[in-house]
VEXDREN-2710 file (C-alpha; in Angstrom, 1 decimal):
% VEXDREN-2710
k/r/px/py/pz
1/UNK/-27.4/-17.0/9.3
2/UNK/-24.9/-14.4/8.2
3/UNK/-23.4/-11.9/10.1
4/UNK/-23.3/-8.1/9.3
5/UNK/-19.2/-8.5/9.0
6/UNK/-19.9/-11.4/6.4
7/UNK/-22.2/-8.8/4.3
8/UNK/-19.6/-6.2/4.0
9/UNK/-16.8/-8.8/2.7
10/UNK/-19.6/-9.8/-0.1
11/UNK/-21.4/-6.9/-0.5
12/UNK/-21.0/-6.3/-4.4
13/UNK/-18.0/-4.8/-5.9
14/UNK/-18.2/-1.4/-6.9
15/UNK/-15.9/-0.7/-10.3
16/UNK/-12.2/0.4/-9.3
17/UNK/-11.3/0.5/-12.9
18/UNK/-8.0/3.2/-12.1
19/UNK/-8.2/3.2/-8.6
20/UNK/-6.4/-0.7/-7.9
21/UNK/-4.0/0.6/-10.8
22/UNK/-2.6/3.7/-9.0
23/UNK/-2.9/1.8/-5.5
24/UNK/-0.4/-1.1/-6.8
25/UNK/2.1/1.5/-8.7
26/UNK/2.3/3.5/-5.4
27/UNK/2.8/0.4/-3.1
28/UNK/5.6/-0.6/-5.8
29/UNK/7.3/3.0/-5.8
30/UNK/7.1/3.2/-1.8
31/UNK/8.2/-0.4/-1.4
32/UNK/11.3/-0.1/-3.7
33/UNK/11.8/3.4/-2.1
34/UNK/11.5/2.0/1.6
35/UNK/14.3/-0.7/0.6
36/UNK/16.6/2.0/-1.1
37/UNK/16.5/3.9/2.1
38/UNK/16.6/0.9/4.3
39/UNK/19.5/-0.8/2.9
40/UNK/21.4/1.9/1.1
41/UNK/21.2/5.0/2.2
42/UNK/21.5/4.5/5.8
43/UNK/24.0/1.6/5.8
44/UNK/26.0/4.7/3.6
45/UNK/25.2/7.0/6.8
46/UNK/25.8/5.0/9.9
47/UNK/28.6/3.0/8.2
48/UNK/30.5/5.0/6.1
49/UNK/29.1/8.6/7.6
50/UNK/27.8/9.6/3.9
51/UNK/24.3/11.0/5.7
52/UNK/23.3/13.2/2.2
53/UNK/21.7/10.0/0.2
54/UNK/19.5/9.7/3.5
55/UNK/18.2/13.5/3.3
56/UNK/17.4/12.5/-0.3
57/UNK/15.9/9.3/-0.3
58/UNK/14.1/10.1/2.7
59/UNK/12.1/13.0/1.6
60/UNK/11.8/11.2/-1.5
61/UNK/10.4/8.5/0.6
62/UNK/8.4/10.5/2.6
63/UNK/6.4/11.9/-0.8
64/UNK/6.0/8.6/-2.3
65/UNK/4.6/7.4/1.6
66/UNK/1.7/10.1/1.1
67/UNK/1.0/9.1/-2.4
68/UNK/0.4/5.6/-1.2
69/UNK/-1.8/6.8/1.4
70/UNK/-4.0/8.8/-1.3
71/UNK/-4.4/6.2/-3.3
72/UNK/-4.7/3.5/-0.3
73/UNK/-7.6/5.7/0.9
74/UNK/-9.3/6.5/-2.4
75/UNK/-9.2/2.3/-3.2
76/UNK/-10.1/1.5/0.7
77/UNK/-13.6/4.1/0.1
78/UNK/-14.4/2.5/-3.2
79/UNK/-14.1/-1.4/-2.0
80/UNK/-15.6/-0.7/1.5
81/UNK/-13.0/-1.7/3.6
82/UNK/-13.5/-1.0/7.4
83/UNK/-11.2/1.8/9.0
84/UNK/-9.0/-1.1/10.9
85/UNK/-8.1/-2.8/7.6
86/UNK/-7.3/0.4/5.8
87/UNK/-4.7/1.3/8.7
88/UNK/-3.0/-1.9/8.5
89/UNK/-2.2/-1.5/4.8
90/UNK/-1.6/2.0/5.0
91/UNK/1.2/0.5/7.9
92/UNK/2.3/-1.7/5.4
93/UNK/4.3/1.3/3.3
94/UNK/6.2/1.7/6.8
95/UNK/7.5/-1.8/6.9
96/UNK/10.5/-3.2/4.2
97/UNK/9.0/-5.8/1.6
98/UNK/5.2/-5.2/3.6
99/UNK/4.4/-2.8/0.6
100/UNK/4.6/-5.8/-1.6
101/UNK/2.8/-8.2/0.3
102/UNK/0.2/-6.3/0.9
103/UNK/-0.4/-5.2/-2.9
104/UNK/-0.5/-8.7/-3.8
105/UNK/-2.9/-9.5/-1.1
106/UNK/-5.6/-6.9/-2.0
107/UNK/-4.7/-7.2/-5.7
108/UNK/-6.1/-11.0/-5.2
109/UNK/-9.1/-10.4/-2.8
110/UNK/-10.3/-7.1/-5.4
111/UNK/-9.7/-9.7/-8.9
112/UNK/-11.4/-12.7/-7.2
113/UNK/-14.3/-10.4/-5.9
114/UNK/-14.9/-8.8/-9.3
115/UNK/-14.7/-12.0/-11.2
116/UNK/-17.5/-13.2/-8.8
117/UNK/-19.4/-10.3/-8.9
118/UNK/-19.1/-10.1/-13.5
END
């Protein structure tokens, strides 16, 4: 017998035509945006006290963060993902490199569910 968690990881696919699209161009953009800030500008600050590329790439940064979390949100409500889940890849724009292991991730589970499913 099937639990109620199984259920929701099969219930069937609704369509996310756009929505996986946007999802993996903003965890790209915050990924690579993360890692610019990360390993330039703040190496350029705390080493060579050049703090202006950190004002910029931060608030830079900081917009393409809530982009991601638009469009993790909009893709989390369309595939059904519980609220835990969602968090943890909204996390994953916080963390160098996560951004990208995380796209891949859902990118896999959403294909392999819709080829199932069609």
């Amino acid at each position: 017998m099937s639990s109620p968690a199984d259920a929701s990881k099969h219930a069937p696919l609704r369509p996310v035509g756009p929505r996986l699209i946007a999802y993996r161009i903003a965890a790209w953009v915050t990924g690579v945006g993360l890692l610019v800030l990360t390993f330039v500008a703040l190496p350029l600050k705390y080493i060579w006290d050049i703090p202006e590329p950190t004002t910029v790439v931060g608030i830079i940064h900081g917009w393409l963060y809530m982009i991601y979390i638009v469009c993790t949100l909009v893709l989390a409500e369309r595939v059904r993902w519980k609220p835990v889940r969602a968090l943890l890849i909204l996390l994953a724009g916080t963390i160098p490199i996560a951004s990208f292991v995380a796209e891949r991730k859902v990118t896999k589970e959403i294909e392999s569910r819709q080829a199932a499913a069609g």
